[in-house]
VOPAGU-2260 file (C-alpha; in pm, 1 decimal, decimal comma):
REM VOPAGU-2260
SITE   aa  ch    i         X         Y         Z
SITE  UNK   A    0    -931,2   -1241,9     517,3
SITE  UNK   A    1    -898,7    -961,2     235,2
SITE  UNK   A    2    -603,2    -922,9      76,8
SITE  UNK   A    3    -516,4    -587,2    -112,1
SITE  UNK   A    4    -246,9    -496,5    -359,0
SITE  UNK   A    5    -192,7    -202,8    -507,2
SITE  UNK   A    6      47,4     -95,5    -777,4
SITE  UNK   A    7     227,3     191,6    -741,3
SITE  UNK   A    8     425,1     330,7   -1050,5
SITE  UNK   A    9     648,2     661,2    -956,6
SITE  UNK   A   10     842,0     887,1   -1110,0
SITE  UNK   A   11    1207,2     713,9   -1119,7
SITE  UNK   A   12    1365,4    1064,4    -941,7
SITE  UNK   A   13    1087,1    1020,6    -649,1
SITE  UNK   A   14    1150,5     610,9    -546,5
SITE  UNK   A   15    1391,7     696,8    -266,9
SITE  UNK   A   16    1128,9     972,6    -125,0
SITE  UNK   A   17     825,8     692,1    -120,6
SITE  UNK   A   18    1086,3     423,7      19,4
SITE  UNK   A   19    1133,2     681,2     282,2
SITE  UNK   A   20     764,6     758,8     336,6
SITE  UNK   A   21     699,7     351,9     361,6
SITE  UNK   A   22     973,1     280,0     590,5
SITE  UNK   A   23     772,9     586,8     810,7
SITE  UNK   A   24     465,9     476,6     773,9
SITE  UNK   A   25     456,2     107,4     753,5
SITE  UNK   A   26     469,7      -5,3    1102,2
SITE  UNK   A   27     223,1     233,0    1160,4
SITE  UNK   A   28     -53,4      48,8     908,0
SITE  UNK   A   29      72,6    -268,7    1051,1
SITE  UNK   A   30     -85,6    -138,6    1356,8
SITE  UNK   A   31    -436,1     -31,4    1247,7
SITE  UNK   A   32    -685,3    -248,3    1365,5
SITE  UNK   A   33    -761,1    -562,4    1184,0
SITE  UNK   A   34    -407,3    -546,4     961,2
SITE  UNK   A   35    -258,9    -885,4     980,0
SITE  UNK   A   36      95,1    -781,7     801,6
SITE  UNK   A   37     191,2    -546,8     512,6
SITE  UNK   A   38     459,5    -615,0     220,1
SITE  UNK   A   39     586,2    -411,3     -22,3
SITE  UNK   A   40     786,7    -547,2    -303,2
SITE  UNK   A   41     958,6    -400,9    -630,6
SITE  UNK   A   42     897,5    -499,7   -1003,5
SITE  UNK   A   43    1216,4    -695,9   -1083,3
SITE  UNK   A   44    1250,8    -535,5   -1438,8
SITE  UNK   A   45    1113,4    -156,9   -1373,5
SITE  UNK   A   46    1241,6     -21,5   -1033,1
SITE  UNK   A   47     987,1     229,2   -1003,0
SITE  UNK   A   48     705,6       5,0   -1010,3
SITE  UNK   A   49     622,7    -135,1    -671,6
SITE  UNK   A   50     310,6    -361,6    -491,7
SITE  UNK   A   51     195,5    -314,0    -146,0
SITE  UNK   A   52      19,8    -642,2     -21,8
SITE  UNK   A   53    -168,2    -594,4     276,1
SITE  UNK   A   54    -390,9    -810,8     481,5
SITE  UNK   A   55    -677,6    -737,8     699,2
SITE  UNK   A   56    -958,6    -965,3     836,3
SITE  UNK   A   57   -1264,4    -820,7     697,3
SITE  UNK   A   58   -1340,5    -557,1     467,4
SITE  UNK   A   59   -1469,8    -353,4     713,5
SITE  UNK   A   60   -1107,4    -333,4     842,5
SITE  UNK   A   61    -967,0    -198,7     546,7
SITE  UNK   A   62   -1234,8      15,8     510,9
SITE  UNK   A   63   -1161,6     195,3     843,2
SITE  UNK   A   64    -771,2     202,7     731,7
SITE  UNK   A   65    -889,0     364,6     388,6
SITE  UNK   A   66   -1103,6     636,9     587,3
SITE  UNK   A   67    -824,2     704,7     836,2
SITE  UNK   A   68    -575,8    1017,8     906,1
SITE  UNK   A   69    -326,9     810,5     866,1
SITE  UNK   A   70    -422,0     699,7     494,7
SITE  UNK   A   71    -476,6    1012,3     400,6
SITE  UNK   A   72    -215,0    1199,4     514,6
SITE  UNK   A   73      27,1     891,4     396,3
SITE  UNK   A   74    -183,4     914,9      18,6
SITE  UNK   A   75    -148,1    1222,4     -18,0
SITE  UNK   A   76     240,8    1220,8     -22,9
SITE  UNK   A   77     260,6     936,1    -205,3
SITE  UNK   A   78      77,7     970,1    -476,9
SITE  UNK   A   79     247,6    1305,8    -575,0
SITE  UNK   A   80     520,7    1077,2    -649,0
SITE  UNK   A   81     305,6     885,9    -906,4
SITE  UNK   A   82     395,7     875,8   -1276,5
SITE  UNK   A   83      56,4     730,9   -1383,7
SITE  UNK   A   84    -232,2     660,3   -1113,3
SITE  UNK   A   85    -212,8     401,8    -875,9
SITE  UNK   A   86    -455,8       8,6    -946,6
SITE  UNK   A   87    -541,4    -163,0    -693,8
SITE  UNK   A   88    -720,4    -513,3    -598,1
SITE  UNK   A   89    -874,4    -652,7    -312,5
SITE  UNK   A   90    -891,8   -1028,4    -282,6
SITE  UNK   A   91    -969,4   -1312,2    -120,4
SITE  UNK   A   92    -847,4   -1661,2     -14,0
SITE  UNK   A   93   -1037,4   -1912,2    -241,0
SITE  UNK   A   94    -927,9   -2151,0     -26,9
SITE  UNK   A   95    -769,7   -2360,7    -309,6
């Protein structure tokens, strides 16, 4: 199982247009094949920071996601609405 987070940092103006974009296109990543549940979830102290944490079962998964219409058509709109560019981490269950 992967795990990916990204940090997304907007401009403060723009949050309610991503929120918006999410709320469109989050069932619809939840969907993809091989996505096992996406989160999103605000920095407490800086409102316009926010984390997606999504899970799929292999790389290959994501992979497909990442290559999709649907990520880039859903990319492309949101990061417009960056402030800085987005980081991002995949990781793994160390089983710990």
């Amino acid at each position: 199982m992967i795990t990916r987070i990204v940090q997304l940092t907007f401009q403060e103006h723009l949050v309610d247009e991503f929120l918006k974009t999410f709320e469109e296109n989050g069932p619809k990543i939840r969907a993809m094949k091989g996505c096992h549940g996406v989160d999103l979830v605000q920095d407490l102290y800086r409102p316009y920071v926010f984390f997606t944490l999504s899970k799929w079962e292999s790389e290959d998964h994501l992979n497909a996601y990442r290559e999709s219409d649907l990520f880039r058509n859903t990319w492309k709109v949101t990061k417009s609405l960056f402030s800085v560019p987005a980081h991002a981490w995949s990781t793994t269950d160390t089983g710990k």
